[in-house]
Structure formats: C-alpha cells, structure tokens
N, CA, C and O of each residue as an XYZ file, in Angstrom:
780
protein
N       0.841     -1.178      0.000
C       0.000      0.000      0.000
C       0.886      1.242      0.000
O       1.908      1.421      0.663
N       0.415      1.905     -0.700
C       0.957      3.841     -0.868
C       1.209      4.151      1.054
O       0.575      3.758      2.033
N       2.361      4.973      0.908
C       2.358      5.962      2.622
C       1.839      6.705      1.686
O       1.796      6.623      0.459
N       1.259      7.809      2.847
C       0.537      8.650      2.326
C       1.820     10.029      3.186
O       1.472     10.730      4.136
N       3.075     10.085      2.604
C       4.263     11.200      3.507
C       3.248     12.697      3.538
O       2.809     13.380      2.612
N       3.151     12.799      4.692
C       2.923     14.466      4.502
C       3.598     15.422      4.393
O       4.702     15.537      4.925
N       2.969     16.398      3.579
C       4.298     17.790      3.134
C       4.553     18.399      4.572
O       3.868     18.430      5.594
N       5.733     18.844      4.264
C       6.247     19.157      5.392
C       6.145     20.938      5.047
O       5.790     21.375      3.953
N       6.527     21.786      6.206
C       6.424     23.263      6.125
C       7.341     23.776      5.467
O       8.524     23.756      5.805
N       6.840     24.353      4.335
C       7.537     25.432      3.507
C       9.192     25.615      3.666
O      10.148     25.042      3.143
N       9.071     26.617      4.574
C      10.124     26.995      5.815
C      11.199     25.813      5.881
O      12.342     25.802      5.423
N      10.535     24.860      6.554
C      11.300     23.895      7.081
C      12.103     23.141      5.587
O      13.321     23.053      5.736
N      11.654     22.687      4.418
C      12.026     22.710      3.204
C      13.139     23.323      2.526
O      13.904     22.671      1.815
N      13.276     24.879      2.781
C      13.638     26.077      2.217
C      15.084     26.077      3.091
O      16.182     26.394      2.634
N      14.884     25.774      4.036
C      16.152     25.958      5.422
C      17.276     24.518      4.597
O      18.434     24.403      4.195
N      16.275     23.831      4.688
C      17.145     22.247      4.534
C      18.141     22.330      3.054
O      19.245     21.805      2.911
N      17.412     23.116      2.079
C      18.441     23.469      0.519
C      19.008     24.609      0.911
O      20.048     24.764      0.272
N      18.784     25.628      1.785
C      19.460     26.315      1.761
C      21.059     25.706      2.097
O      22.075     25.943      1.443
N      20.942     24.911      3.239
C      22.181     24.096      4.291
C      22.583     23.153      3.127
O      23.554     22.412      3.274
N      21.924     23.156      2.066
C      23.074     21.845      1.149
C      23.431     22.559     -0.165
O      23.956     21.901     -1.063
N      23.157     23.961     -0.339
C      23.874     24.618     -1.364
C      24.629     25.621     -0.143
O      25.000     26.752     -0.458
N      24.760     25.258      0.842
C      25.821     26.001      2.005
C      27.178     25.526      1.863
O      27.405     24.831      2.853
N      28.218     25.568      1.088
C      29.874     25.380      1.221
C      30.154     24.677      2.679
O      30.641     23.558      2.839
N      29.626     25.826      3.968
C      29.891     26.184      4.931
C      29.260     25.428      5.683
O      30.038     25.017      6.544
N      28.059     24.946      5.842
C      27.172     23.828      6.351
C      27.273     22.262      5.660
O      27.160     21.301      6.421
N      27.424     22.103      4.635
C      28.025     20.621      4.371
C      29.170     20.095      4.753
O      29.213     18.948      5.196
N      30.411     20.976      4.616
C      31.849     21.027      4.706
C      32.241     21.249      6.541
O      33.404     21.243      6.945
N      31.131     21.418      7.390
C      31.535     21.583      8.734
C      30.439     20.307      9.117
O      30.561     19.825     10.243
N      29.565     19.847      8.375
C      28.700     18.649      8.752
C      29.657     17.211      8.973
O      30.635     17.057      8.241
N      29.360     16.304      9.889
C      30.309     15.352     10.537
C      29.068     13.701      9.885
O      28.379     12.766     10.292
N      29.586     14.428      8.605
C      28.939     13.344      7.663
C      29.366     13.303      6.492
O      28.805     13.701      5.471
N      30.964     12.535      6.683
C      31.793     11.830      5.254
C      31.036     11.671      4.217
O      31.497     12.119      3.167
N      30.260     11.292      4.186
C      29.083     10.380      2.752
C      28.429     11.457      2.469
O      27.614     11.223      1.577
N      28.407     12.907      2.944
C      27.707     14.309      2.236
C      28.809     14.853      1.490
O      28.742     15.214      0.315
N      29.994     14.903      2.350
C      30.983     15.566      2.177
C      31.904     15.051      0.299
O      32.729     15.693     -0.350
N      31.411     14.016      0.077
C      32.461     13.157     -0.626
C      31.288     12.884     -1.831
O      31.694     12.115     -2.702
N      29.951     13.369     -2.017
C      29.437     13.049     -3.119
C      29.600     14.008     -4.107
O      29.860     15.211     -4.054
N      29.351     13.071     -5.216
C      29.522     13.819     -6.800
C      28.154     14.006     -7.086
O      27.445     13.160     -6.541
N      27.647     14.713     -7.661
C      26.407     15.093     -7.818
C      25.546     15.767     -6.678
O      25.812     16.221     -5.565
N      24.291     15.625     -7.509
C      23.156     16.406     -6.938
C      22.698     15.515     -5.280
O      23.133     14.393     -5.022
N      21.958     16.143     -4.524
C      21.732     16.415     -3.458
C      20.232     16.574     -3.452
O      19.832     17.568     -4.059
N      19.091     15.614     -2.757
C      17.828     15.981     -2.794
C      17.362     15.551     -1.484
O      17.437     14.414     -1.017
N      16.759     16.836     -0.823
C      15.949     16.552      0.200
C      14.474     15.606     -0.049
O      13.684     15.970     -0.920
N      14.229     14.530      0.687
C      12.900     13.678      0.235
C      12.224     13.269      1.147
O      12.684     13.683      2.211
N      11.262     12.594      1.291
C      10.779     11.945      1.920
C      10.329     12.871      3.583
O      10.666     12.445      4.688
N       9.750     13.800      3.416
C      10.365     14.518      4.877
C       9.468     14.009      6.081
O       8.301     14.398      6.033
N       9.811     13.221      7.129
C       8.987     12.651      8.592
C       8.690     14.108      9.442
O       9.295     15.179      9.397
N       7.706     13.757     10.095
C       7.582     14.681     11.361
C       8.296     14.045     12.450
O       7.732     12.993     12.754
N       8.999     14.209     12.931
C       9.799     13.499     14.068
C       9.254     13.940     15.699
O       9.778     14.843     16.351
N       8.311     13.251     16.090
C       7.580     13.158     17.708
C       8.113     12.746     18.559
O       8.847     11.813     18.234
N       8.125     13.104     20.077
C       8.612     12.520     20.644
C       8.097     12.193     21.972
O       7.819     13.110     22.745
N       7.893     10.572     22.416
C       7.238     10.045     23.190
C       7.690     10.947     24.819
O       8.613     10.650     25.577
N       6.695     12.072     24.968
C       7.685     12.310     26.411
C       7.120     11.387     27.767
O       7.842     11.575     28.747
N       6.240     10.650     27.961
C       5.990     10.228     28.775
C       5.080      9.177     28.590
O       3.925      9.425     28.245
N       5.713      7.323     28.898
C       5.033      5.825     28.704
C       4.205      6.150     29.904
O       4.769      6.050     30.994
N       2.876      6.546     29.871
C       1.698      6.568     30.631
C       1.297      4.727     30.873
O       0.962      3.979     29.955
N       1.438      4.349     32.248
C       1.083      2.813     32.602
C      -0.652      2.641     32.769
O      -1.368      1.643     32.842
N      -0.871      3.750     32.786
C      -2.321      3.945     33.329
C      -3.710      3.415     32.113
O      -4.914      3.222     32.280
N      -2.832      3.328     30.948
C      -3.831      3.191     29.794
C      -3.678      4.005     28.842
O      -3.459      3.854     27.640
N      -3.868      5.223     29.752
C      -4.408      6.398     28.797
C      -3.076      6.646     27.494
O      -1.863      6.486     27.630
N      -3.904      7.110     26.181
C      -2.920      7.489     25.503
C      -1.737      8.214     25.737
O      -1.770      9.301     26.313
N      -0.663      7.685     25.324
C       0.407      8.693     25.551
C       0.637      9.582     24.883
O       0.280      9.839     23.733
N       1.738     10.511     26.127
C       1.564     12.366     25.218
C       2.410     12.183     24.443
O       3.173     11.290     24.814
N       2.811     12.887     22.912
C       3.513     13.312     22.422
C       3.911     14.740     21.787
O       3.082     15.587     22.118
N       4.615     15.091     21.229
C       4.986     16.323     20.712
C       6.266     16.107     20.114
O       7.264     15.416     20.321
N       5.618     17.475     18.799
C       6.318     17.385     17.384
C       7.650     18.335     17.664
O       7.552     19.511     18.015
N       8.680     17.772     17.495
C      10.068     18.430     18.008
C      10.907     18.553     16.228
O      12.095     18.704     15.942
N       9.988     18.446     15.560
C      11.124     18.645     13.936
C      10.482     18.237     12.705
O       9.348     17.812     12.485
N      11.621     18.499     11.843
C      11.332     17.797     10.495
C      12.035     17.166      9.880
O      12.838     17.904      9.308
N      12.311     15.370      9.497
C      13.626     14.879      9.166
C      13.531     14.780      7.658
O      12.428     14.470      7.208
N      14.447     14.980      6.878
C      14.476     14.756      5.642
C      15.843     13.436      5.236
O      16.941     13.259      5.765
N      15.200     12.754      4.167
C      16.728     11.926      3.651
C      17.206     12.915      2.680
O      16.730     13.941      2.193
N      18.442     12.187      2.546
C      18.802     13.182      1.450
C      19.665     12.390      1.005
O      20.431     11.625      1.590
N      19.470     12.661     -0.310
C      19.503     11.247     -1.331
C      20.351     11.759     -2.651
O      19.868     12.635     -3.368
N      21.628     11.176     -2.939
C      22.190     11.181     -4.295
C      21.855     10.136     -5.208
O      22.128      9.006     -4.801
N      21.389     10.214     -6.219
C      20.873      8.931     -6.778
C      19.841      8.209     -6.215
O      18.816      8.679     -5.720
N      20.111      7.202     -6.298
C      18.948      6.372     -5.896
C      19.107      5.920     -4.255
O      18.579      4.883     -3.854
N      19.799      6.708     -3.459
C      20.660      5.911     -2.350
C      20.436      7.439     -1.297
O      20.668      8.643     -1.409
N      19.836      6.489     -0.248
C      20.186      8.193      1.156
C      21.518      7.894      1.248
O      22.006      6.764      1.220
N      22.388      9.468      1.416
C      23.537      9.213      2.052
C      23.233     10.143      3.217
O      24.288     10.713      3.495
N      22.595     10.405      3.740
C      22.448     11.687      4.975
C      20.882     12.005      4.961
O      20.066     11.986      4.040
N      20.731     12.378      6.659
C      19.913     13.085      6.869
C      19.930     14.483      7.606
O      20.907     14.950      8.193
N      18.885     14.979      7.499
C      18.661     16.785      7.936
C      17.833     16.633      8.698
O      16.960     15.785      8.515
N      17.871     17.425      9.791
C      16.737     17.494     10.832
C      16.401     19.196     10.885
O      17.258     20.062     11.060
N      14.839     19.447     10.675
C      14.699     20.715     11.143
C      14.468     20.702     12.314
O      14.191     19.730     13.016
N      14.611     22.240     12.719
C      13.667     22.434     14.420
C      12.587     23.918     14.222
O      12.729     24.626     13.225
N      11.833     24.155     14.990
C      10.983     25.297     15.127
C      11.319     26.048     16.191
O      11.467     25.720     17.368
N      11.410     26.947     15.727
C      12.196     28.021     16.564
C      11.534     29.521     16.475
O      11.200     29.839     15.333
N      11.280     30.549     17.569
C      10.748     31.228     17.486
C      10.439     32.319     16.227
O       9.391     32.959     16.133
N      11.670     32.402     15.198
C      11.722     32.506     13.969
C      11.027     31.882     12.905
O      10.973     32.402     11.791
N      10.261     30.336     13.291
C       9.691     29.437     12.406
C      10.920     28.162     12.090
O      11.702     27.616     12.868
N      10.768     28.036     11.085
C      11.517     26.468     10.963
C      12.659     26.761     10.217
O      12.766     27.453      9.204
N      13.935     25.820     11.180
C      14.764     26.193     10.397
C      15.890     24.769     10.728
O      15.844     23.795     11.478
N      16.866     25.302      9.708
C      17.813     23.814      9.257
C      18.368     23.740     10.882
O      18.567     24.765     11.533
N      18.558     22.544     11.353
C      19.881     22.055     12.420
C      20.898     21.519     12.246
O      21.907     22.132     12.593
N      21.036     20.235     11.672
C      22.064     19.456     11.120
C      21.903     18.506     10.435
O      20.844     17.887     10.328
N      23.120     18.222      9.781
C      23.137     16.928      8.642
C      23.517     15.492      9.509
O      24.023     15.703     10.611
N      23.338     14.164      9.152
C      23.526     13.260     10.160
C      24.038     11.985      8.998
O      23.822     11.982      7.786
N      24.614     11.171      9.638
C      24.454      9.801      8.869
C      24.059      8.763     10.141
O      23.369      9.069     11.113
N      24.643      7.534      9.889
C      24.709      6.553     10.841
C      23.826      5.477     11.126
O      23.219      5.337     10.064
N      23.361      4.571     11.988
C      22.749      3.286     11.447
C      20.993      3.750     11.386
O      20.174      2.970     10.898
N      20.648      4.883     11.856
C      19.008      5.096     11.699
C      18.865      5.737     10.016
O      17.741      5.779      9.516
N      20.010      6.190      9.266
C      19.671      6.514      7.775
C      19.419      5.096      7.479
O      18.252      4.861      7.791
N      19.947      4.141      7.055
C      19.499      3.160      6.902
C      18.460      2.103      7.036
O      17.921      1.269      6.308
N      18.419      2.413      8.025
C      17.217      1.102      9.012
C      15.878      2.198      8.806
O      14.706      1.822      8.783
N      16.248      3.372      8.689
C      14.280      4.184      8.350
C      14.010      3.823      6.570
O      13.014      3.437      5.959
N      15.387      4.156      6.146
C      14.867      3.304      4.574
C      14.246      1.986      4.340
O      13.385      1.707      3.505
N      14.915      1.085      5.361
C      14.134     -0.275      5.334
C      13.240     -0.172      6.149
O      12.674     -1.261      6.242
N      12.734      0.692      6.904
C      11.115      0.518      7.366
C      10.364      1.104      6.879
O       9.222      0.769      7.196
N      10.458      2.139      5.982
C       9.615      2.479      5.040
C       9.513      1.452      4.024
O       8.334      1.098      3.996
N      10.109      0.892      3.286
C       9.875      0.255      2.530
C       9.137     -1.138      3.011
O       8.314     -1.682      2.275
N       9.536     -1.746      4.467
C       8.558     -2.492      4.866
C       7.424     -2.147      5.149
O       6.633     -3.066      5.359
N       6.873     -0.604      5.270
C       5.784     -0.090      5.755
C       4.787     -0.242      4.212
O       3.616     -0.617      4.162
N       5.605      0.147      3.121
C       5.041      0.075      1.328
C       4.765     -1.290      1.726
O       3.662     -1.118      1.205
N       4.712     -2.441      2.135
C       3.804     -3.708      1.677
C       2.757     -3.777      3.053
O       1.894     -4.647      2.937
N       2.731     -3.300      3.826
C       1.498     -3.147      4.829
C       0.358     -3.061      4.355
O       0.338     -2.633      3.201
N      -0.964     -3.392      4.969
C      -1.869     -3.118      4.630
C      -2.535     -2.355      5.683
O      -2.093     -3.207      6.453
N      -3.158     -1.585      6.428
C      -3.700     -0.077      5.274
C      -2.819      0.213      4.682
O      -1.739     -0.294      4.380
N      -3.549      1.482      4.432
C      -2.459      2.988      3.895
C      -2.497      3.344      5.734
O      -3.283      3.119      6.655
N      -0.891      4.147      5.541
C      -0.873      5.102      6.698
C      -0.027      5.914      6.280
O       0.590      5.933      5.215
N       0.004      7.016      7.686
C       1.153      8.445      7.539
C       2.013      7.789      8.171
O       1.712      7.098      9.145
N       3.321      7.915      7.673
C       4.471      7.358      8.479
C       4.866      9.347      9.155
O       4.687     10.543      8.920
N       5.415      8.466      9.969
C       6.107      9.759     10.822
C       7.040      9.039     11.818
O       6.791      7.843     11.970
N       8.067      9.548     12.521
C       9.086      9.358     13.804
C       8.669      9.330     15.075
O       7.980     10.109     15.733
N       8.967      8.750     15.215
C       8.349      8.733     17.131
C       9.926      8.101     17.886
O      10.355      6.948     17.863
N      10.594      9.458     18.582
C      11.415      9.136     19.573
C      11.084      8.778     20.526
O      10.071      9.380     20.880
N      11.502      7.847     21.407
C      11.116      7.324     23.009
C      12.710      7.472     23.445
O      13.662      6.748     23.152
N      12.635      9.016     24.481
C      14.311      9.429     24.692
C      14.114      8.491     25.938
O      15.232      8.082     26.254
N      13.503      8.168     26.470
C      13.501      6.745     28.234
C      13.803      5.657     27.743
O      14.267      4.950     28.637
N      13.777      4.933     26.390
C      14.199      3.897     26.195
C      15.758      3.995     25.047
O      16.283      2.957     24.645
N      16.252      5.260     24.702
C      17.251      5.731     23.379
C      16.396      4.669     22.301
O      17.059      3.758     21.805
N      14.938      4.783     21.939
C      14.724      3.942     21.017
C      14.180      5.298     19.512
O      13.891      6.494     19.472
N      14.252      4.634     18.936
C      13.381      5.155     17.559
C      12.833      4.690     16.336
O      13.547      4.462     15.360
N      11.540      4.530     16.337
C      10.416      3.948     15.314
C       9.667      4.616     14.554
O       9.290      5.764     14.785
N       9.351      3.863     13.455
C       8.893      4.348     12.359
C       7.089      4.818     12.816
O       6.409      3.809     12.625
N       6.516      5.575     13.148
C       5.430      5.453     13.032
C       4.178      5.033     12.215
O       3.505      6.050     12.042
N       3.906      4.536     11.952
C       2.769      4.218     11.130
C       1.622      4.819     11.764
O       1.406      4.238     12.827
N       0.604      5.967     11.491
C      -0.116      6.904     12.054
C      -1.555      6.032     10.847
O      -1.309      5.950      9.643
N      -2.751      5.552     11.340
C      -3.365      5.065     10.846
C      -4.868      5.901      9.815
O      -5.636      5.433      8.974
N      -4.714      7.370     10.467
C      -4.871      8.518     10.205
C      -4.586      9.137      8.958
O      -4.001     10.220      8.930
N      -4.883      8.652      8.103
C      -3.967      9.165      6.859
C      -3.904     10.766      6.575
O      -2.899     11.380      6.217
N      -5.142     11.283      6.802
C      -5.457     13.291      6.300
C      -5.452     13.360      7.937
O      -6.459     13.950      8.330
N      -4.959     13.106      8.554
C      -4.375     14.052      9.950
C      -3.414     15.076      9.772
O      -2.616     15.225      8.847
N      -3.606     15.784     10.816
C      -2.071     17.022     10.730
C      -0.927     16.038     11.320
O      -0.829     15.614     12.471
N      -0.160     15.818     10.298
C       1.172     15.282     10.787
C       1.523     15.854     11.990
O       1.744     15.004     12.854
N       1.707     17.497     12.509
C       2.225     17.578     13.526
C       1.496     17.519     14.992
O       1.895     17.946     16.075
N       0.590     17.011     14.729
C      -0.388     16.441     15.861
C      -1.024     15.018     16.229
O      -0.959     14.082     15.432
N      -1.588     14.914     17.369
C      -1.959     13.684     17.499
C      -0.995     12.490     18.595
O       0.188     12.702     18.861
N      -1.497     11.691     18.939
C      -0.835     10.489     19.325
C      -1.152      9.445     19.133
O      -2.242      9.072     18.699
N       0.031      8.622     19.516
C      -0.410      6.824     18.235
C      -1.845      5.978     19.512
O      -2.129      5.654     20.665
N      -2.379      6.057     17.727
C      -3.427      5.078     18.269
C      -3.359      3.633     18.499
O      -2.538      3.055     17.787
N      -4.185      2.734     19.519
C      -3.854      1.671     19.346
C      -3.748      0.398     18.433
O      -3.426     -0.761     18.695
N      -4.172      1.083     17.145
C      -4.109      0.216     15.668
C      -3.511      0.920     14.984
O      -3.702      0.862     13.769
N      -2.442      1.960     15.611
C      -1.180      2.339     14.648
C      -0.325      1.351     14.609
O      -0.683      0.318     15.174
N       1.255      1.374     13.837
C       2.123      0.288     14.075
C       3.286      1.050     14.126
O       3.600      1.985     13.390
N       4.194      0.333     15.514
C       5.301      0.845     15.585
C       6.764      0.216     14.899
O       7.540     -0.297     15.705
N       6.995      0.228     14.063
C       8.225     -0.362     13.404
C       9.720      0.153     14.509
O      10.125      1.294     14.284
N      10.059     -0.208     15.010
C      11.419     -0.142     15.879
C      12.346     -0.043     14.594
O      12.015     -0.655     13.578
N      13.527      0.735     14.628
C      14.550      1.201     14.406
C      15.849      0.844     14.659
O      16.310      1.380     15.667
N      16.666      0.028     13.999
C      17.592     -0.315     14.481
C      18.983      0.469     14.476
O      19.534      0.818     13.433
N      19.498      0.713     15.772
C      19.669     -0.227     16.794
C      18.124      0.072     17.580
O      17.352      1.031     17.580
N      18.124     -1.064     18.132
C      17.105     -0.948     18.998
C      17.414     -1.376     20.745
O      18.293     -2.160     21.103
N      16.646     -0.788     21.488
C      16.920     -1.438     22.999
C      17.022     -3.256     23.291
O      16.329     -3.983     22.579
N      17.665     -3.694     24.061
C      17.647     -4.788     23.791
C      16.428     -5.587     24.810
O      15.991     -5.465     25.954
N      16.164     -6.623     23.393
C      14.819     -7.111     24.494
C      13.252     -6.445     23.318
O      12.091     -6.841     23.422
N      13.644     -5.650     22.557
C      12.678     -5.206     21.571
C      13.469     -5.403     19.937
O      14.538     -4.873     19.633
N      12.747     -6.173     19.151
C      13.403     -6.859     17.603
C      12.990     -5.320     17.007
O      11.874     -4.801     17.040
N      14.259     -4.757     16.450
C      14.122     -3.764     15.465
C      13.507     -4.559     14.222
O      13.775     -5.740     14.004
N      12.492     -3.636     13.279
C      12.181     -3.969     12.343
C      11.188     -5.282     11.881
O      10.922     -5.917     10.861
N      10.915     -5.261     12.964
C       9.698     -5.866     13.665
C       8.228     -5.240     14.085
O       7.857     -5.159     15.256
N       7.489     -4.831     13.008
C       6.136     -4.102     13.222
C       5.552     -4.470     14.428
O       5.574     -5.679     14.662
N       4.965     -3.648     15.368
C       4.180     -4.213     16.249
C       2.874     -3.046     16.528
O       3.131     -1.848     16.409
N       1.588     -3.469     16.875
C       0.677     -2.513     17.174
C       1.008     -1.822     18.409
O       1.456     -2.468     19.356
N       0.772     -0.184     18.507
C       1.466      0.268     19.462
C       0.485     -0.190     21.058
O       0.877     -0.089     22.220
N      -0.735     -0.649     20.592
C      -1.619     -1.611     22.220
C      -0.375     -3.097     22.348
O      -0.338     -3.598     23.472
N       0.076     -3.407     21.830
C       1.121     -4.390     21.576
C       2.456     -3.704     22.507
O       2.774     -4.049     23.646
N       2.972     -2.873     21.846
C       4.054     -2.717     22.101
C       4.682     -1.813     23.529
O       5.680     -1.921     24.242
N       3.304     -0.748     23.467
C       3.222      0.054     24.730
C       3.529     -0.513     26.009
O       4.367     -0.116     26.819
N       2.647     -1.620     26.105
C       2.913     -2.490     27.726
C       4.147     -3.195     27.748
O       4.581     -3.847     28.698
N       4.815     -2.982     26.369
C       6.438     -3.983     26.601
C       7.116     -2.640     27.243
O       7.717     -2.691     28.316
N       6.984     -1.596     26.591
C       7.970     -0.339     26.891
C       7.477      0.319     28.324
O       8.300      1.045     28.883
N       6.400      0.152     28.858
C       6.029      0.400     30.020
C       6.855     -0.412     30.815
O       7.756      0.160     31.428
N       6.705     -1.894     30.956
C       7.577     -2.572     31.716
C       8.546     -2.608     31.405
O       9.108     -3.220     32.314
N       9.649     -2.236     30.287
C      10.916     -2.007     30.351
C      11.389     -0.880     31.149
O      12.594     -0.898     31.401
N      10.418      0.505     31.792
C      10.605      1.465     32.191
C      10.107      1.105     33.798
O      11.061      1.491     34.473
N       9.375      0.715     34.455
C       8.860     -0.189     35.253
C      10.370     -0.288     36.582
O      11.254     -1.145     36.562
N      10.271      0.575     37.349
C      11.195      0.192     38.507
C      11.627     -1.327     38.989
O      10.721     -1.898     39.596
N      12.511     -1.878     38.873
C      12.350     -3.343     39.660
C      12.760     -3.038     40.759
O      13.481     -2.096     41.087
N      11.989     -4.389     41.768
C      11.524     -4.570     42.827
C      13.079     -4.926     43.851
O      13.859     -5.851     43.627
N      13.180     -4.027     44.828
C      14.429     -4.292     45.393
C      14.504     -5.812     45.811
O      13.410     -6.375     45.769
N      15.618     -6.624     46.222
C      16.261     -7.901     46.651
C      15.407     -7.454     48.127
O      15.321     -6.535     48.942
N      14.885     -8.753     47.829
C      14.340     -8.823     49.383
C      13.173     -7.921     50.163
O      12.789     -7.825     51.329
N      12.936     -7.514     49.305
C      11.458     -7.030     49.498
C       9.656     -7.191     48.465
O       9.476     -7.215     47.247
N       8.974     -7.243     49.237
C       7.751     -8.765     48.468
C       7.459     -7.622     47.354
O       7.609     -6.433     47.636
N       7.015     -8.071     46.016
C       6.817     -7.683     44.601
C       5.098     -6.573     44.539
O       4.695     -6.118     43.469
C-alpha cells in the first residue's frame, strides 16, 4: 500500500536546501558520505519526528509532541544523509546533517511499511527513556502530521539499533508494544522485598 508522507512546512524545506547549497554547512557537517558526493543532493521523503515524552502505565494514551522535520537526502537512488529541522521562534529552520545506522534502518522501514496493509502516515516517534526510535505508522492518513498520538491500531516499526529485548524492524501494534515499553521502564523490585 501507498504511505501517504505528509508535506512538510515550507520553511522547514527552504532551510534544509538552503544548508546543502551552504559550502559552509556541508563542509563543517560530521557526515563523510555528504561531504564526498559527486552530484546532486535531494531533500525527500520529509517525517515529522515526535517525541514520546511520557510511557503513561495507566492506559491512557500517551503524550507526544512534534520536536522537527527529518528529511533523507539522497544522491541517486541511495540516502547518504539526513537533515533534521527544528521550530524556533523565527519558524523552521535547518539544524544538522547526520548519517549513521538510523539513515538506513528508516529506509528499510519504510519500505517495509510500502507492503502493509492499510495505507498510513508514516512519521518518527522518539522514546528518549528507552534511546529507542520507530517508524510510526499513524493510521490517520489526512491528519495534521504535527499532531496527534499513536493510536492503538497504529504500528510501531522499531529502528535499528534498537533497545535490547525489543526486535528492530519488527512491526508491532502500538496496544502491543506500549505495555512492553512500560515494563521495560517499570522500577524493579528491590532484593528482598515482596513484589
């Protein structure tokens, strides 16, 4: 099935080419594989990148909030780097260029997300309590990307690397996956005192 990527803000777009026809912003970016390509340079695919601030045990949906805009950025047929925007009292603007094992592993979960069935909005969902990061699958397709939280028949695709004890790249419904990441966060019970 089609993702249905939502456009991302103008702004946030405009910042990201500005930083890759920048001499000065590619050439100080701590990303060999930007630095060293021949050719053209295309921002694509751009995620809203969310971030889980708090695994609620209670049931209730958990909160999130939209902290950016990630773009790949792609020579040929191949990401070699990504861009992250941020919003800033100015509006949206470039932060940095990145490589490393999440350029990769979000290409292969998008593309595992293309044989899913529904359609969904993919988007990012950080969980900074576990250093994890998954692909969202937002089941919502005409939602505002920068709103909302995952429902329980969204799917969370994990990101590899992943925490250990959770299979990156491994779809799971987030009513599925929530109560694993709750009890991974879950105080254990001191030695010697009853559970």
């Amino acid at each position: 099935m089609p993702l249905h990527v939502p456009p991302a803000p103008a702004p946030a777009l405009r910042s990201v080419l500005a930083a890759l026809h920048s001499p000065t912003a590619v050439s100080e970016a701590r990303t060999p594989a930007l630095r060293s390509v021949q050719g053209t340079l295309c921002p694509e695919l751009p995620l809203p990148v969310h971030v889980l601030d708090q695994i609620v045990p209670s049931g209730r949906a958990p909160y999130t909030r939209l902290t950016g805009w990630r773009f790949l950025i792609r020579s040929g047929d191949r990401a070699v780097a990504a861009a992250d925007t941020v919003l800033t009292p100015d509006g949206w603007t470039f932060s940095h260029f990145f490589e490393g094992p999440y350029l990769n592993s979000t290409e292969r979960a998008l593309g595992q997300a293309e044989s899913l069935a529904p359609d969904f909005q993919p988007r990012l969902l950080s969980i900074p309590e576990l250093y994890m990061l998954t692909l969202w699958l937002h089941s919502d397709t005409e939602s505002d990307a920068s709103a909302g939280t995952p429902r329980p028949t969204d799917v969370l695709v994990p990101l590899a690397p992943a925490p250990p004890g959770i299979a990156a790249h491994l779809p799971h419904l987030v009513a599925d996956l929530l109560p694993v990441m709750t009890l991974r966060l879950s105080p254990a019970p001191l030695l010697g005192t009853p559970a």
